[in-house]
C-alpha positions as a Markdown table, in Angstrom:
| # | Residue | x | y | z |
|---|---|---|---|---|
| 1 | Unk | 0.0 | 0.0 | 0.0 |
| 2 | Unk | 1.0 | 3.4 | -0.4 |
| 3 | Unk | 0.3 | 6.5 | 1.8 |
| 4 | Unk | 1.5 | 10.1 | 1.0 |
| 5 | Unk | -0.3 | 12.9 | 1.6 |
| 6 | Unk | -0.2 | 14.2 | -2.8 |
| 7 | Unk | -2.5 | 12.3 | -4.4 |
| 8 | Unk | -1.1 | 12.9 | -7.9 |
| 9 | Unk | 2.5 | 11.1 | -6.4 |
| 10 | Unk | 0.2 | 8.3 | -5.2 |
| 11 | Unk | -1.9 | 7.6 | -8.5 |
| 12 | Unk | 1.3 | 8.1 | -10.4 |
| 13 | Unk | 2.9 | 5.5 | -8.2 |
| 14 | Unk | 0.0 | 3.3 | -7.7 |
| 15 | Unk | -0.3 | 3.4 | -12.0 |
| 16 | Unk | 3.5 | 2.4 | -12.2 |
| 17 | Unk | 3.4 | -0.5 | -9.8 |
| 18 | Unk | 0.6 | -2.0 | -10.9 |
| 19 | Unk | 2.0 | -2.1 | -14.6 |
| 20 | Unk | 4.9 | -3.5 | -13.0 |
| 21 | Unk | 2.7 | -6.5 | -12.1 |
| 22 | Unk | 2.0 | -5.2 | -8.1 |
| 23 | Unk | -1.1 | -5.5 | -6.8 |
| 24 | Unk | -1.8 | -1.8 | -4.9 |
| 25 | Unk | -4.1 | -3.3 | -2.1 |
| 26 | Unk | -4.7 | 0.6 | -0.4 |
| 27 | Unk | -3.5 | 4.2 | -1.1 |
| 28 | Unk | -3.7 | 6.5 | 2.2 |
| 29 | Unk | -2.8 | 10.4 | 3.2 |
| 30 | Unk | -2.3 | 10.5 | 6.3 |
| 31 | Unk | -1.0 | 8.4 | 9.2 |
| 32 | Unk | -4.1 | 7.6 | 10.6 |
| 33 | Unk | -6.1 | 6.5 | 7.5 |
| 34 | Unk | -2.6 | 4.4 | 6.7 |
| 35 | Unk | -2.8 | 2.5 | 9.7 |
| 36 | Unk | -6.6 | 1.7 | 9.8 |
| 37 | Unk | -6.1 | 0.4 | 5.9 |
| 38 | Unk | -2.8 | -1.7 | 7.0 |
| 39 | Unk | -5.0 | -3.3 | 10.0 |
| 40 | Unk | -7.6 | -3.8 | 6.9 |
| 41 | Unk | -5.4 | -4.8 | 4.2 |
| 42 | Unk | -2.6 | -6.2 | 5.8 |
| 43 | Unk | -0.2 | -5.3 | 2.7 |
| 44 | Unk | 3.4 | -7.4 | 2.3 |
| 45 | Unk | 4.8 | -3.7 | 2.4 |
| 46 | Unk | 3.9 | -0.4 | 3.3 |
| 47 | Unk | 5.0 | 2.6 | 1.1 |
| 48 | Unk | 5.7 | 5.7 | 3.5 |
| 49 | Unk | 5.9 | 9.3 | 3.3 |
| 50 | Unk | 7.5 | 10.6 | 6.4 |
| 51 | Unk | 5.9 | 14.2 | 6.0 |
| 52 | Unk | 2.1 | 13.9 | 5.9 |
| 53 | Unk | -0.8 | 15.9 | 7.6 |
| 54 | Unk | -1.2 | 17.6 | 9.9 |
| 55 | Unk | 2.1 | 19.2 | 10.8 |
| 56 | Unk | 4.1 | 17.5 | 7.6 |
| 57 | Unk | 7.0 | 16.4 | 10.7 |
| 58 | Unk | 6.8 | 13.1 | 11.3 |
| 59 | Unk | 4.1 | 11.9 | 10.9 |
| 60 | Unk | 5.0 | 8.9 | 9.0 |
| 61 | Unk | 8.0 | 7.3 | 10.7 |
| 62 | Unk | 5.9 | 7.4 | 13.8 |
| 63 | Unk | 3.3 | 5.9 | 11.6 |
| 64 | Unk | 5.9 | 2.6 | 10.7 |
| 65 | Unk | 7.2 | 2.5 | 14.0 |
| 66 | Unk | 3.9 | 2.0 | 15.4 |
| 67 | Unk | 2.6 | -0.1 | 12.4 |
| 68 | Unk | 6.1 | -2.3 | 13.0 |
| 69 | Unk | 5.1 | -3.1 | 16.7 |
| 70 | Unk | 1.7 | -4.3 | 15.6 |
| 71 | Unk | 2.5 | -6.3 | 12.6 |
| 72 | Unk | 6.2 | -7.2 | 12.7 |
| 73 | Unk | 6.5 | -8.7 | 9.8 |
| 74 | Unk | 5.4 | -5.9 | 7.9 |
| 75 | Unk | 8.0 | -4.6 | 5.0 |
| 76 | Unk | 8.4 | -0.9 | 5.8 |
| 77 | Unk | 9.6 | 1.2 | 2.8 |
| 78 | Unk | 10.4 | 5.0 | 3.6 |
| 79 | Unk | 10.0 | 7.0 | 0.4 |
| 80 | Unk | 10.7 | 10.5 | 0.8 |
| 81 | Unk | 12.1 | 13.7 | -0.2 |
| 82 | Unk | 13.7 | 14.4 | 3.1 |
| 83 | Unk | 16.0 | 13.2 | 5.6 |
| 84 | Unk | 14.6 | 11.8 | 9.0 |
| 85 | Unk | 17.3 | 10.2 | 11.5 |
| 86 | Unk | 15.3 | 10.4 | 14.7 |
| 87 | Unk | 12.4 | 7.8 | 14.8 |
| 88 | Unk | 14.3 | 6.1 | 11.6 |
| 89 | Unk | 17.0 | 5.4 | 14.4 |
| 90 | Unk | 14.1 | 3.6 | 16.4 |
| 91 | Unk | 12.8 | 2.0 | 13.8 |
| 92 | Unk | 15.9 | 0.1 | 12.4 |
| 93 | Unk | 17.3 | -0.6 | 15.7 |
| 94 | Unk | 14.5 | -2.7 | 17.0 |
| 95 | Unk | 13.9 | -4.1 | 13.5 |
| 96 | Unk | 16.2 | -3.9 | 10.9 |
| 97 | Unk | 14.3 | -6.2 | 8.4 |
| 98 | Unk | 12.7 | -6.0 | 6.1 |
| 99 | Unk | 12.9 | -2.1 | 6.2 |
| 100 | Unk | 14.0 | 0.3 | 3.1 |
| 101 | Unk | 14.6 | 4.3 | 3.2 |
| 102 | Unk | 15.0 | 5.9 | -0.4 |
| 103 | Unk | 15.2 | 9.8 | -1.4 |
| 104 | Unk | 12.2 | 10.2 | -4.1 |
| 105 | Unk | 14.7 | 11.9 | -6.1 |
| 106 | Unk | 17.2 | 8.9 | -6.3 |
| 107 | Unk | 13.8 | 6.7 | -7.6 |
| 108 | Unk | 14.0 | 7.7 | -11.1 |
| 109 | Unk | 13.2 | 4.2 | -12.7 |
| 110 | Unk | 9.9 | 1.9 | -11.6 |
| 111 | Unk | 12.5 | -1.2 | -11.4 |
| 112 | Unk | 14.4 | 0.6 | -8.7 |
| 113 | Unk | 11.5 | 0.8 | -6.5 |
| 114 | Unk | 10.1 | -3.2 | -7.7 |
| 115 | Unk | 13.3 | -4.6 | -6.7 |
| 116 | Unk | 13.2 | -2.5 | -3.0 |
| 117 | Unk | 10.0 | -3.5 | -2.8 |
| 118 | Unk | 11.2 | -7.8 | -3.3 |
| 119 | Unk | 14.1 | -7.0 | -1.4 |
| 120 | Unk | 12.3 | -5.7 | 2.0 |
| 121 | Unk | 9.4 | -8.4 | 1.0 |
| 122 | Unk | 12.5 | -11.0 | 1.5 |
| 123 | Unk | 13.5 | -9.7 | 4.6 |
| 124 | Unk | 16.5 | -7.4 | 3.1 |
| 125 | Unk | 17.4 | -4.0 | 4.3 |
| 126 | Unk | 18.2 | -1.3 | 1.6 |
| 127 | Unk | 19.2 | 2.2 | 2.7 |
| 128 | Unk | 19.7 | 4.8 | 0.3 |
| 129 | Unk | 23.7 | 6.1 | 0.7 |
| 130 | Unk | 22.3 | 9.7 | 1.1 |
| 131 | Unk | 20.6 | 8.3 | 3.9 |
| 132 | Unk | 23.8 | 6.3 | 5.0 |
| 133 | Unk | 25.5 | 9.8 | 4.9 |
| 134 | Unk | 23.3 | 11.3 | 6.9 |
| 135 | Unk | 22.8 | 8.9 | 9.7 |
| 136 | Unk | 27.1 | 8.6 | 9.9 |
| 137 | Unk | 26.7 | 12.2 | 10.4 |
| 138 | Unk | 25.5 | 11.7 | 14.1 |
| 139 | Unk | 27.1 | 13.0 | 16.7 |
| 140 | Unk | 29.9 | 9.6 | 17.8 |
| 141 | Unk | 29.9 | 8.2 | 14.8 |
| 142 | Unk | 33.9 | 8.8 | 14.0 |
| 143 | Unk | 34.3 | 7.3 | 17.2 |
| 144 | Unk | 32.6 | 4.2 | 16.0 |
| 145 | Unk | 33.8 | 3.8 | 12.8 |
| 146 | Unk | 37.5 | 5.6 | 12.9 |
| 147 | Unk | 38.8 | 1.9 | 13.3 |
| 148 | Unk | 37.8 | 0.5 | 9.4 |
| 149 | Unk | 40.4 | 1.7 | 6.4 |
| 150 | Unk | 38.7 | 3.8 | 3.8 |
| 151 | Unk | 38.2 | -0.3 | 1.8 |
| 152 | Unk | 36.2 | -1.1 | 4.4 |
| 153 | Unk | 34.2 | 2.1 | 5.0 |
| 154 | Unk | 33.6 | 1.4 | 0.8 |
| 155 | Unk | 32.7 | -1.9 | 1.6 |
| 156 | Unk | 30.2 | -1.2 | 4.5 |
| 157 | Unk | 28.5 | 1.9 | 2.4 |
| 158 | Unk | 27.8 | -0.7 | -0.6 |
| 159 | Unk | 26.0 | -3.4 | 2.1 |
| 160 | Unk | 24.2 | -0.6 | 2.8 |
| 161 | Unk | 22.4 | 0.0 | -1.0 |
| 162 | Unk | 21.8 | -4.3 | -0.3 |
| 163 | Unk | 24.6 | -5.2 | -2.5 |
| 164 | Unk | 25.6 | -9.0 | -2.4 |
| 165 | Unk | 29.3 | -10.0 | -1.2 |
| 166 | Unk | 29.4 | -10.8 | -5.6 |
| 167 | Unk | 27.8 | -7.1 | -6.0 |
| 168 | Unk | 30.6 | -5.7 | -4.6 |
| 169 | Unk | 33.5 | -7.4 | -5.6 |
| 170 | Unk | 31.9 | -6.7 | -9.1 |
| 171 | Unk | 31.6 | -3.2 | -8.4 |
| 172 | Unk | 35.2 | -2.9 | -6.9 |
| 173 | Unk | 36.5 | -5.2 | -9.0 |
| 174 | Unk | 38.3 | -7.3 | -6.6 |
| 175 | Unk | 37.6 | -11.1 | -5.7 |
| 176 | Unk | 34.7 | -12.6 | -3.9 |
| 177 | Unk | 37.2 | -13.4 | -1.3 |
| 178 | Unk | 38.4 | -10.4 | -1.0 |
| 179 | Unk | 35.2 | -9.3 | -0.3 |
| 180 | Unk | 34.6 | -11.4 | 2.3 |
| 181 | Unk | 37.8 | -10.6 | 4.4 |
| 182 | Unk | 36.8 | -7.0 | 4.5 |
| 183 | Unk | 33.6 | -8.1 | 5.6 |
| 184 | Unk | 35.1 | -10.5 | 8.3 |
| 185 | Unk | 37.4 | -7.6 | 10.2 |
| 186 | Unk | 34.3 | -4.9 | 9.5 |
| 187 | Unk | 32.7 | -7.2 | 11.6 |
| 188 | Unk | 35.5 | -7.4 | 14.2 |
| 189 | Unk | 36.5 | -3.7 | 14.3 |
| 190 | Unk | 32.5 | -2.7 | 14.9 |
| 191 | Unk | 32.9 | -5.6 | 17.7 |
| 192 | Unk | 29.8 | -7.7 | 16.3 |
| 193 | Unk | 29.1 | -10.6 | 17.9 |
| 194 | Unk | 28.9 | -14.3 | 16.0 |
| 195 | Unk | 25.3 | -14.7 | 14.7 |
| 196 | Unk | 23.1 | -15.3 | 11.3 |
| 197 | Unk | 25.2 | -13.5 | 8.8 |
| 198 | Unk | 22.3 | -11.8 | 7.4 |
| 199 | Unk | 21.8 | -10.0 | 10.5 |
| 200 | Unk | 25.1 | -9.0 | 11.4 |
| 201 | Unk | 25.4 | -7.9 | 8.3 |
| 202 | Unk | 22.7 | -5.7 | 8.7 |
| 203 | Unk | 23.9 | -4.6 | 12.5 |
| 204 | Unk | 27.4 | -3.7 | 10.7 |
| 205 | Unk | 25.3 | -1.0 | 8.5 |
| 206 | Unk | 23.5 | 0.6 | 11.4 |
| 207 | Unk | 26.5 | 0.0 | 14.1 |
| 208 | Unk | 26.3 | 3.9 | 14.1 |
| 209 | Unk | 22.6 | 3.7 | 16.0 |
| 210 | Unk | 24.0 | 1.3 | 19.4 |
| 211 | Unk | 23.3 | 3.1 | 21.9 |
């Protein structure tokens, strides 16, 4: 489902995705209707402005982080024009799957927002590197990360936009292996404990947000 408070972004969108072969089960513009139509619909993912009546704040990351303790299994995309670290913060850290934040101006293709939309369906995480800026930006961060070489900072930014350990060594042109070493001592130097790789993986990404 989608909610955003302009209805001409939400047809458009609705129009695209359905051509796309996704089945729109609700559109909403506000925070309140989108939450009555999620406990109605109970959509695979939720498409979210953050800004959305009545104070155009945020309205709609409050919106998902509520949603997300309801229905946790609920894919959470975050499509908006602005940058939102303070309820985004909460929202990753308790659940990091299946949860997406992309700037509408980096969605300039329909397959971009399918495949975030499979992705977060999956369970994946895909943050926008705008977004990965801005939340490194937080006050302790160099702190936290000042142990990883510039590889590795590459390295961690590109798990970030969900790229696959064969993703990046194709996009750094370097070996699989490779790949995986940096990986390995991101891992160590962000003093992640041994678990499911797919969720260390996705800890490494947001190691900025411990508290």
């Amino acid at each position: 489902m989608i909610a955003d408070d302009s209805g001409l972004l939400r047809d458009g969108l609705a129009g695209l995705l359905v051509a796309a072969g996704i089945e729109v089960a609700a559109c909403a513009d506000d925070a309140e209707e989108l939450i009555a139509a999620v406990e109605l619909h109970a959509p695979d993912v939720a498409i979210i402005d953050i800004r959305m009546p009545p104070t155009y704040t945020h309205e709609g990351t409050r919106a998902a982080v509520a949603l997300r303790s309801r229905h946790p299994q609920l894919g959470i995309l975050l499509l908006s024009q602005s940058l939102e670290s303070r309820y985004v913060a909460d929202l990753v850290r308790a659940h990091p799957q299946r949860f997406g934040y992309l700037l509408k101006d980096r969605v300039v293709d329909v397959n971009v927002l399918v495949q975030a939309l499979h992705t977060i369906q999956d369970g994946g995480t895909i943050l926008d590197p705008e977004v990965v800026a801005h939340l490194m930006g937080r006050k302790g961060l160099a702190d936290q990360l000042m142990r990883l070489s510039a590889r590795e900072r590459t390295v961690l930014e590109l798990m970030a936009q969900g790229l696959s350990n064969t993703a990046i060594a194709t996009y750094l042109v370097i070996d699989r292996r490779t790949v995986e070493s940096h990986i390995a001592r991101i891992m160590g130097k962000l003093d992640l404990q041994p678990g499911p790789d797919e969720h260390r993986r996705v800890l490494a990404v947001l190691a900025w947000l411990r508290g």
